[in-house]
C-alpha positions in Angstrom: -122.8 123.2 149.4 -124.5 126.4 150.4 -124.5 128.1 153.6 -127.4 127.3 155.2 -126.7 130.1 157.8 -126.4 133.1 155.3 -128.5 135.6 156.7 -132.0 136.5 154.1 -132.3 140.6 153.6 -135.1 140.9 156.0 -132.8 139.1 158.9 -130.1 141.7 158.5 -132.5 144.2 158.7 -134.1 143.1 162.3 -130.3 142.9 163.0 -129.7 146.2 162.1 -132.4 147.7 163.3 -132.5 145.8 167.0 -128.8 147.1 167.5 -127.7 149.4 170.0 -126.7 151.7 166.9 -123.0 151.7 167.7 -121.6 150.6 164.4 -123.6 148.1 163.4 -125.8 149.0 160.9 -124.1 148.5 157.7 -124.7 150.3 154.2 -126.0 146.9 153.0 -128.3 147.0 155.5 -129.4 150.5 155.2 -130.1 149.6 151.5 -132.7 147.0 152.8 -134.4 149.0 154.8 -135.2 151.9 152.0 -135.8 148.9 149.7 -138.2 147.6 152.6 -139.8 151.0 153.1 -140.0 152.1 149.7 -142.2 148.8 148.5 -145.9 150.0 147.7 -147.8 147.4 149.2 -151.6 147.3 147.9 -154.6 145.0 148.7 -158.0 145.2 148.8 -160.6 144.1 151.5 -163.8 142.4 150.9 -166.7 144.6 151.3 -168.4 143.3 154.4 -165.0 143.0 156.0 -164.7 146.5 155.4 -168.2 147.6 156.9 -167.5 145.6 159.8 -164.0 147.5 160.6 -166.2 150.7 160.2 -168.1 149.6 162.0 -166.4 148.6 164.7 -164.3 151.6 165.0 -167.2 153.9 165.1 -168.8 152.5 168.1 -165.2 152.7 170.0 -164.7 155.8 168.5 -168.1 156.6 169.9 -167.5 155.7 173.8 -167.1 158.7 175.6 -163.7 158.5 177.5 -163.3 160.6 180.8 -161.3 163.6 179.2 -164.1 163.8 176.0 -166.7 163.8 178.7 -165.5 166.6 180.7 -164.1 168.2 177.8 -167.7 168.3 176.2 -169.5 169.1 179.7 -167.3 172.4 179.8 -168.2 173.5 176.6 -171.9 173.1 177.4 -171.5 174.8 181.1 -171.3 178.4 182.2 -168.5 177.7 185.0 -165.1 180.1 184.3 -161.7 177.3 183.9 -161.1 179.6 187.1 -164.1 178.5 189.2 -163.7 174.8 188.2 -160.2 174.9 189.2 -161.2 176.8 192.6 -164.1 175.0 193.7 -162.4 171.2 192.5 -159.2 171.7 194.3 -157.6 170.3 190.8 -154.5 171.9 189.5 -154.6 173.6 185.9 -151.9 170.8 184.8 -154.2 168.4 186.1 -157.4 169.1 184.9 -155.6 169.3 181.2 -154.0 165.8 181.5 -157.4 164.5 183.0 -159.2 166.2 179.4 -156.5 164.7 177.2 -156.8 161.4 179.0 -153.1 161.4 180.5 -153.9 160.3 183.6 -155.3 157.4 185.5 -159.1 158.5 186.7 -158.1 156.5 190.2 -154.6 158.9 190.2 -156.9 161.6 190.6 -158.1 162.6 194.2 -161.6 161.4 194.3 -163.1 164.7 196.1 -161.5 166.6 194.1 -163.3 164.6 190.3 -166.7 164.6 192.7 -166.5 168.4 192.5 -165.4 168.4 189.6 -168.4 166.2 187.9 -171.1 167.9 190.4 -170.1 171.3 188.9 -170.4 170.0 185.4 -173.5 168.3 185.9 -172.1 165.1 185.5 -174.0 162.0 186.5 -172.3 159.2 188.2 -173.0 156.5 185.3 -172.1 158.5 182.8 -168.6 159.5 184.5 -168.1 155.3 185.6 -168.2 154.9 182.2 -166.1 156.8 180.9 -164.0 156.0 183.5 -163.7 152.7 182.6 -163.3 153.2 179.0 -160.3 155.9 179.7 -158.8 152.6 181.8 -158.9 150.3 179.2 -157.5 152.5 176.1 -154.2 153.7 178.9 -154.1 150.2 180.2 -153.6 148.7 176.5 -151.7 151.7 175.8 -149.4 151.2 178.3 -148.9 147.7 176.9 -148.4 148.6 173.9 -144.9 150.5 174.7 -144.4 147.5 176.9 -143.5 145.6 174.1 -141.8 148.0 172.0 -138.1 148.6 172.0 -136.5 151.6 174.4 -135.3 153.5 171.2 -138.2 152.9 169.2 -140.5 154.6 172.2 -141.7 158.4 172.0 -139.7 160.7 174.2 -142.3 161.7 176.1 -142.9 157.9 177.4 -141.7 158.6 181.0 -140.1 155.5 182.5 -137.6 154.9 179.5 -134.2 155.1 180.2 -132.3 157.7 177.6 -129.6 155.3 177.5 -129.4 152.1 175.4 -129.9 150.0 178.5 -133.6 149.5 178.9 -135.7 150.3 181.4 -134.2 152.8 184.0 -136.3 151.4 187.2 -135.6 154.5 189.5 -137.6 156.5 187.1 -140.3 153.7 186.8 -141.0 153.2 190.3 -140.7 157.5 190.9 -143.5 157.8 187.8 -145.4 155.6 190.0 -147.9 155.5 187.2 -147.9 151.5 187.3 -149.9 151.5 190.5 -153.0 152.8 189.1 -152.6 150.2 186.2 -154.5 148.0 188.2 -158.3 147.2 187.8 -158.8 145.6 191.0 -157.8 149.2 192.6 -160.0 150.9 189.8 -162.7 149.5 191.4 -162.0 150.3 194.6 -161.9 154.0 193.2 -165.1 154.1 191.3 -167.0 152.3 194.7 -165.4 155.0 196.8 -166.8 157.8 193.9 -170.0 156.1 194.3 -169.8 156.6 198.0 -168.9 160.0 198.2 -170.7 161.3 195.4 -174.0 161.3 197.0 -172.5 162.8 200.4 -171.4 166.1 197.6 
């Protein structure tokens, strides 16, 4: 009678790979895995499918996020990185996590991106926008690591324990991040901008 619970080659992999690394991963297993990883995999999508993924991405692709936006209004404006930093208040860390679209728009102080947009001629829809679209891609991001495994995550993923032991909660509730993840407090952010943006 076989042995219904004998493991198939893919199981022991997932086994392997979901281990803590202390031992566990056997040579049979590695063998898998460059068996797995080696397999050229080829297929071929319908044309209008394709066209339609092309399409798709381009008009994501083509949504301004907050970092492109101020990235591109700097290029186009005659303010020195010294004057922007002066005049907004923002920190030179700051201002280069908010171009690369590291940071939360409602983390940022909002008198502080006011200036910022006023002296980059900036309008107000244009920077809700992007806004939003900066909150959505972090917010999935975000998700994304959620869901993968602590080892698996990129070192710079702060929150993650450096241990095998998961999460390490004192450095998730000191990154603080998580309370900007929230949409409801987004737009209680962008109402404020609208607010204070005319006052500027």
């Amino acid at each position: 009678m076989k042995n219904e619970n004998k493991n198939k080659p893919f199981d022991s992999l997932m086994q392997a790979y979901l281990s803590n690394g202390t031992g566990m991963v056997s040579d049979r297993s590695d063998n898998e895995a460059e068996i797995i990883f080696n397999k050229e995999f080829t297929a071929v999508l319908p044309e209008d499918k394709v066209k339609k993924l092309i399409g798709t991405l381009s008009q994501s692709l083509s949504k301004q996020t907050l970092g492109s936006l101020i990235q591109d209004a700097i290029k186009t404006s005659s303010v020195s990185a010294e004057d922007l930093l002066t005049s907004s208040g923002l920190t030179g860390s700051t201002l280069e996590d908010i171009k690369a679209d590291m940071v939360f728009a409602n983390s940022i102080p909002v008198k502080s991106l006011i200036k910022l947009l006023k002296l980059l001629n900036v309008s107000l829809e244009n920077a809700k926008a992007a806004i939003d679209i900066t909150f959505e891609r972090l917010s999935a991001e975000s998700k994304m690591f959620l869901t993968v495994p602590v080892k698996a995550q990129p070192a710079f993923r702060r929150g993650a324990a450096n241990t095998g032991g998961g999460f390490d909660i004192m450095k998730l509730k000191s990154d603080e991040s998580y309370l900007y993840q929230n949409k409801e407090a987004l737009d209680k952010y962008t109402k404020r901008l609208s607010e204070l943006y005319q006052e500027f």
